[in-house]
C-alpha positions in Angstrom: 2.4 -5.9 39.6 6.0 -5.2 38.7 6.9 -3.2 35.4 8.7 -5.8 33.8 5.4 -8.0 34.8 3.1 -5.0 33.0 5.8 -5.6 29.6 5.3 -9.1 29.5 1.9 -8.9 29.3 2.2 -6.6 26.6 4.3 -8.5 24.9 2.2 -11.3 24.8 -0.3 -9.4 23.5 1.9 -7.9 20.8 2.5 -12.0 20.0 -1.2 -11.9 19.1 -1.0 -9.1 17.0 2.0 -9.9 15.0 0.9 -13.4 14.3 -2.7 -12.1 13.1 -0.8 -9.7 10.9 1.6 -12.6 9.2 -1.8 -14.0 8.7 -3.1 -11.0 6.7 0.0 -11.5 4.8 -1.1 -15.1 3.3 -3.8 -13.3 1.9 -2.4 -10.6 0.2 0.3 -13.3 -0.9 -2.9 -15.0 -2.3 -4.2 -12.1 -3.6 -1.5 -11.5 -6.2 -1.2 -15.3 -7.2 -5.0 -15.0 -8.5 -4.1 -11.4 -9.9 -1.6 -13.0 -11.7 -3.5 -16.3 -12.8 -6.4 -13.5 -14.1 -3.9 -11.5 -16.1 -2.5 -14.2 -17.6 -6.2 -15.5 -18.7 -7.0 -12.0 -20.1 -3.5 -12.1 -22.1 -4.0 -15.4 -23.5 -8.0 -14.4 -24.9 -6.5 -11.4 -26.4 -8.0 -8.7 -23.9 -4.6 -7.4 -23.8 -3.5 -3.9 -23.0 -6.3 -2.3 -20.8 -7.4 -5.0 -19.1 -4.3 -6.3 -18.2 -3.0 -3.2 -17.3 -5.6 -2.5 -14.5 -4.7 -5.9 -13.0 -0.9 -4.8 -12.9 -2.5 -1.6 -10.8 -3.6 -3.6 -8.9 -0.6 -5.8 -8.0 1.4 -2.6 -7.1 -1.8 -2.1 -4.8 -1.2 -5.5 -3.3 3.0 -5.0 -3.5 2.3 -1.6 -1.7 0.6 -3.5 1.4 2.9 -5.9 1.7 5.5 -3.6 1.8 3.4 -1.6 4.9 2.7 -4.9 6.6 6.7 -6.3 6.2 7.8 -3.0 7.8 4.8 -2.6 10.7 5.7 -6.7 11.9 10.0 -5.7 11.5 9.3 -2.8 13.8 7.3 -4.2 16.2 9.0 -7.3 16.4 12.7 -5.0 16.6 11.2 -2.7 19.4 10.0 -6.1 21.3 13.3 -7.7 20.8 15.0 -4.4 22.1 13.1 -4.0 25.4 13.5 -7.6 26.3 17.4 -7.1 25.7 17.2 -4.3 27.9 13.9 -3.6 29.6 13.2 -0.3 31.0 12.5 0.9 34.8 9.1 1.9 33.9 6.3 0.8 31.5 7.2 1.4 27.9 4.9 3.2 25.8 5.1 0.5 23.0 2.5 2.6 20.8 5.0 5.3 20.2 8.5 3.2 20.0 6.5 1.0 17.2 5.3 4.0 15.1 8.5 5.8 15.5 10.9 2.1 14.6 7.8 2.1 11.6 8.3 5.5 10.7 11.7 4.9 10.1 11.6 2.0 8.1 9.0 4.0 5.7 11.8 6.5 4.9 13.8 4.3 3.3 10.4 3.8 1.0 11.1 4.2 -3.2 8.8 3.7 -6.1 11.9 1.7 -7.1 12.0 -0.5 -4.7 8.2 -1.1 -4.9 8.3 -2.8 -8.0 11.0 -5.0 -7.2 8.2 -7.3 -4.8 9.4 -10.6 -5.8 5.6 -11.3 -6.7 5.5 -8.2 -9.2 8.4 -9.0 -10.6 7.6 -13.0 -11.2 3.6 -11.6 -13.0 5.5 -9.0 -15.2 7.9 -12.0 -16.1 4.9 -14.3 -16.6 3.2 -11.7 -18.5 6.3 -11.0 -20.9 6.8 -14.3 -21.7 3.1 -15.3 -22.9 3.5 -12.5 -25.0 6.6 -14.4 -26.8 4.7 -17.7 -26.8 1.4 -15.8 -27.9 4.0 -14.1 -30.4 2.5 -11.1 -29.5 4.2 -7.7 -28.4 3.2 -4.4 -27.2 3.3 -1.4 -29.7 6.9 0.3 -29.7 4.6 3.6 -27.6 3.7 1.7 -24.6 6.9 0.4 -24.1 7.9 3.8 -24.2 5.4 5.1 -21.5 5.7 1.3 -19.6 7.8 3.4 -16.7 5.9 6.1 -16.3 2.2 4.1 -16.9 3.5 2.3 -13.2 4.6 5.2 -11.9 1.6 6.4 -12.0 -0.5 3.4 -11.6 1.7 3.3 -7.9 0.3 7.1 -6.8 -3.0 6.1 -7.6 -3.0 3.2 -5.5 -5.3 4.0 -2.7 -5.3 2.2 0.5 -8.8 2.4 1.3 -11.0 1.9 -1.7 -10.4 -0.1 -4.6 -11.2 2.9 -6.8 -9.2 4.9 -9.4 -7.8 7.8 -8.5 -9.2 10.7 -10.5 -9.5 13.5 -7.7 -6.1 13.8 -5.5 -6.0 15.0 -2.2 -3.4 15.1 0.7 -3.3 15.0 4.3 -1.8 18.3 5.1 -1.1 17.2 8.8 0.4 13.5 7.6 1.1 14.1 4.0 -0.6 11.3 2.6 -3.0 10.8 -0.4 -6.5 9.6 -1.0 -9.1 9.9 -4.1 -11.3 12.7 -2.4 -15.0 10.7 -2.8 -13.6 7.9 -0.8 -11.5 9.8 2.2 -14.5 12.3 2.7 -17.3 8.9 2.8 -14.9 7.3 5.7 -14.4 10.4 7.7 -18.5 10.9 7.5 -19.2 7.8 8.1 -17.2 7.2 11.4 -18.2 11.0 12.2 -21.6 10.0 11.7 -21.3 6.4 14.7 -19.4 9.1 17.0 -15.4 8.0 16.1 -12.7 9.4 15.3 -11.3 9.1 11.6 -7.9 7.4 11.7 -5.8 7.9 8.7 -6.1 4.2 6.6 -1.6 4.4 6.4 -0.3 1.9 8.2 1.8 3.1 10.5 0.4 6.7 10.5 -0.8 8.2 14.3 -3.2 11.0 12.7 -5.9 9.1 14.2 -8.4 12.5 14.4 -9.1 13.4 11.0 -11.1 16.0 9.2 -12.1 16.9 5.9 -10.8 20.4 6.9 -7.4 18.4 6.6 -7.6 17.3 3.3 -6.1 20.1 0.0 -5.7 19.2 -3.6 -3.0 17.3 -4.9 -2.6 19.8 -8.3 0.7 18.3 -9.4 -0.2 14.5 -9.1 -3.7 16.0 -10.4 -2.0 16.8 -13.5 0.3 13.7 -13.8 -3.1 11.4 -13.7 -4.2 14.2 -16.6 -1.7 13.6 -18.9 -2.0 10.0 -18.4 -5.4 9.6 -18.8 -5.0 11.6 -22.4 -2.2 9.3 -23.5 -4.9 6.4 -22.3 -7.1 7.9 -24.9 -5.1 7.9 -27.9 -4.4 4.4 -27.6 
């Protein structure tokens, strides 16, 4: 078998992948349509504020994985296009030219530019103008604290659990962050069937994890703090 024979089998498996992916995609895309319909049900029986606050949490959750699935299918359908341009002498490691196209794209990453999701943006529009049919507006404070509230609510989104983050920790090999309880119960539990713990980033290659790994995250620690006692006095 030839080496551009080897790539093309490759690639048609990569086909596979790429169109599962897009597939996961409808259901995020789906996700945040009924995060949106919920929010706006919660707004319009009064159960304003909290409530509707954790469901905006959650949409940055769901803008936040459809940012890491846009960029994982634009790199490996740009390293694809690349190596059929020009394919190699020998078999590509496609592995490594994906992560490293994917690592690349994540630089580029802002909190900025995670709330600027065209589905984020459309439920903080819906939500704003209820409020002005409902005739009913948030107290001058939380407007105030309305940039730094998502701020926040985007480093707590956690990529593995559905779970508010209370206890930081990061990856001191990969940099990334977890709520400790839920990092520590995945990398038991595949310790425990006899795998290795991959890191849940898309797009990451730490795919040997250990709780060794993991050190406290004081500073964003402290942010949720401060937050959580501004929570309280309202």
């Amino acid at each position: 078998m030839s080496a551009r024979d080897a790539s093309l089998i490759s690639f048609s498996s990569l086909d596979t992948s790429l169109s599962s992916l897009k597939n996961c995609q409808t259901y995020v895309h789906t996700g945040m349509d009924i995060t949106t319909g919920v929010a706006l049900d919660l707004l319009q029986t009064y159960c304003d504020t909290e409530y509707v606050g954790n469901m905006q949490s959650i949409m940055l959750e769901y803008s936040a994985l459809n940012r890491d699935l846009n960029q994982y299918i634009d790199a490996v359908e740009e390293t694809v296009l690349k190596l059929k341009r020009d394919p190699p002498d020998g078999i590509p490691d496609l592995r490594e030219l994906v992560h490293e196209r994917c690592t690349a794209l994540q630089k580029n990453n802002t909190e900025e530019a995670l709330m600027q999701d065209d589905k984020y943006v459309q439920f903080k529009e819906q939500l704003r103008d209820l409020r002005k049919q409902m005739g009913v507006s948030p107290a001058s404070a939380d407007d105030a604290l309305e940039d730094e509230d998502e701020a926040i609510a985007i480093s707590q989104s956690f990529p593995i659990a559905q779970l508010e983050m209370v206890n930081p920790v990061k990856n001191k090999l990969c940099g990334h962050m977890y709520e400790r309880e839920a990092i520590e119960r995945m990398i038991e539990s595949k310790l425990q069937e006899g795998k290795f713990a991959r890191c849940p980033k898309i797009c990451c290659d730490h795919s040997d994890m250990s709780i060794l790994d993991l050190v406290p995250d004081n500073e964003l620690k402290r942010a949720i703090d401060i937050h959580s006692k501004k929570q309280g006095h309202h």
